[in-house]
C-alpha positions in Angstrom: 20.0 8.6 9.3 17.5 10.4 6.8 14.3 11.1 7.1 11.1 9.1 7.8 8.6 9.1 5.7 4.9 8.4 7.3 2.6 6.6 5.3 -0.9 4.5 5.6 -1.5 1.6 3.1 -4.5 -0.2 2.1 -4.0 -4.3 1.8 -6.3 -5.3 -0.2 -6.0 -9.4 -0.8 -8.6 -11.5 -2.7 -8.3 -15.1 -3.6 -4.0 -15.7 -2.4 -3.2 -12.2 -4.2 -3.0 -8.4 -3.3 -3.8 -5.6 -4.9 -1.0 -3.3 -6.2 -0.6 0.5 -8.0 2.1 1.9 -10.6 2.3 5.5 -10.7 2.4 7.2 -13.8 6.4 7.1 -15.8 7.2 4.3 -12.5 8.0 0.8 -13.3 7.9 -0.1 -9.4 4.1 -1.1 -8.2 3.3 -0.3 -4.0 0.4 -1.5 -2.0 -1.7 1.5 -2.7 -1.9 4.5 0.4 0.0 7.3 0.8 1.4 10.1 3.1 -0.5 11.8 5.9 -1.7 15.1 5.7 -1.0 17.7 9.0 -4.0 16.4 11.6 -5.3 13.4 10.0 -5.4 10.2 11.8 -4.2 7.0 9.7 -8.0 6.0 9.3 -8.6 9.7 7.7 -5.3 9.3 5.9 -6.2 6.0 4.4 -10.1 6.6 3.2 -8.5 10.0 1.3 -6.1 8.3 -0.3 -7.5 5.1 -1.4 -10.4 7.2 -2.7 -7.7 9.7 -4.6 -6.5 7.1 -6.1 -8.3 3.7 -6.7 -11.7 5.6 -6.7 -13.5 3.4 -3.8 -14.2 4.4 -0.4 -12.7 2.8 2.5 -15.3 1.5 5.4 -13.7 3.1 8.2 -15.8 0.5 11.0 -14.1 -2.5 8.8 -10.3 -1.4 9.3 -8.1 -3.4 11.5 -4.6 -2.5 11.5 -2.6 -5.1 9.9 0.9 -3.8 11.3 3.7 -1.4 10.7 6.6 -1.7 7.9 9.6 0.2 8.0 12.3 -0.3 5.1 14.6 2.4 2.8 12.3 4.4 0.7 12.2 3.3 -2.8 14.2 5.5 -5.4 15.5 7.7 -2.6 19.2 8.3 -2.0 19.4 10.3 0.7 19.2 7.0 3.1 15.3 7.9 3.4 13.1 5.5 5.7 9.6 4.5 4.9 7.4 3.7 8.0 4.0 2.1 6.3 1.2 1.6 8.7 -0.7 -1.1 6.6 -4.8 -1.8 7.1 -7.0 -4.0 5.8 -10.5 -3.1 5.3 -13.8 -3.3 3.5 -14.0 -0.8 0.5 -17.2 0.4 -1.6 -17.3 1.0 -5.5 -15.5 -0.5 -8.3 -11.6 -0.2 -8.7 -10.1 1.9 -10.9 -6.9 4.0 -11.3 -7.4 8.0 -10.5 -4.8 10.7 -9.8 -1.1 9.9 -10.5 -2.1 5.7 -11.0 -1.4 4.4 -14.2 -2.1 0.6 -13.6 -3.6 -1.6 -10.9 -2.7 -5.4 -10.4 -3.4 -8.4 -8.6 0.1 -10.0 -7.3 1.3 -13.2 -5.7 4.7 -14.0 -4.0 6.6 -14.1 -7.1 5.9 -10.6 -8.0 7.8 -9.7 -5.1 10.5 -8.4 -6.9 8.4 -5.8 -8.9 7.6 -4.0 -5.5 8.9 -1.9 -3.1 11.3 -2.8 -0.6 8.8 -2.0 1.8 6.1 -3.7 0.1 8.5 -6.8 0.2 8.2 -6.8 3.7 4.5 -6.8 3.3 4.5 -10.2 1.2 7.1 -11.7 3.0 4.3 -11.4 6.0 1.6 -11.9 4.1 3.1 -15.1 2.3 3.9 -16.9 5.8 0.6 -16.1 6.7 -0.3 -18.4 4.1 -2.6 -15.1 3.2 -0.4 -14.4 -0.4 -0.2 -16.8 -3.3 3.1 -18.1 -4.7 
């Protein structure tokens, strides 16, 4: 088995549809969040990332932690595991791509297949929830 990679996502879902980040030269969008640093809880982990790259600040006292994905990492060959710890939580400022973000958008269900296979497993749950849009 390969190696796991730990990250902390952000789901962000307004009116049946979540929000979603393509990197820069990528054609593959992911909830937005990304790997911790050495030390950092996932609450730390989230609010710096988030920040680095949507350019809002997460409300640490409004996170509640949504669950745990784990699914092969996307482009990775080397049989590669993602483990996303996913939260939901109140954010301030206005959105907008920073860092290595090119794009943000707002998808339903049927987007599914322009995601990650481990964000697949996030609107699978988030569909049968009845939280996600078709």
């Amino acid at each position: 088995m390969g190696s796991i990679i730990d990250k902390v996502a952000w789901l962000h879902v307004v009116d049946g549809r979540i929000l979603c980040a393509r990197s820069r030269g990528k054609d593959t969008y992911y909830v937005p969040g990304g790997k911790r640093e050495a030390g950092e809880t996932e609450l730390e982990t989230l609010a710096r990332e988030i920040e680095e790259e949507l350019s809002v600040r997460i409300q640490p006292e409004s996170a509640v932690h949504y669950g745990t994905f784990e699914a092969e990492a996307h482009g990775k060959t080397d049989g590669a595991i993602v483990k996303m710890s996913c939260y939901t939580a109140e954010a301030d400022g206005e959105l907008s791509p920073a860092s290595e973000i090119e794009e943000l958008a707002w998808l339903t269900y049927q987007d599914k297949g322009r995601v990650s296979e481990v964000s697949r497993l996030i609107f699978e749950r988030l569909y049968e929830t009845k939280q996600l849009n078709d």
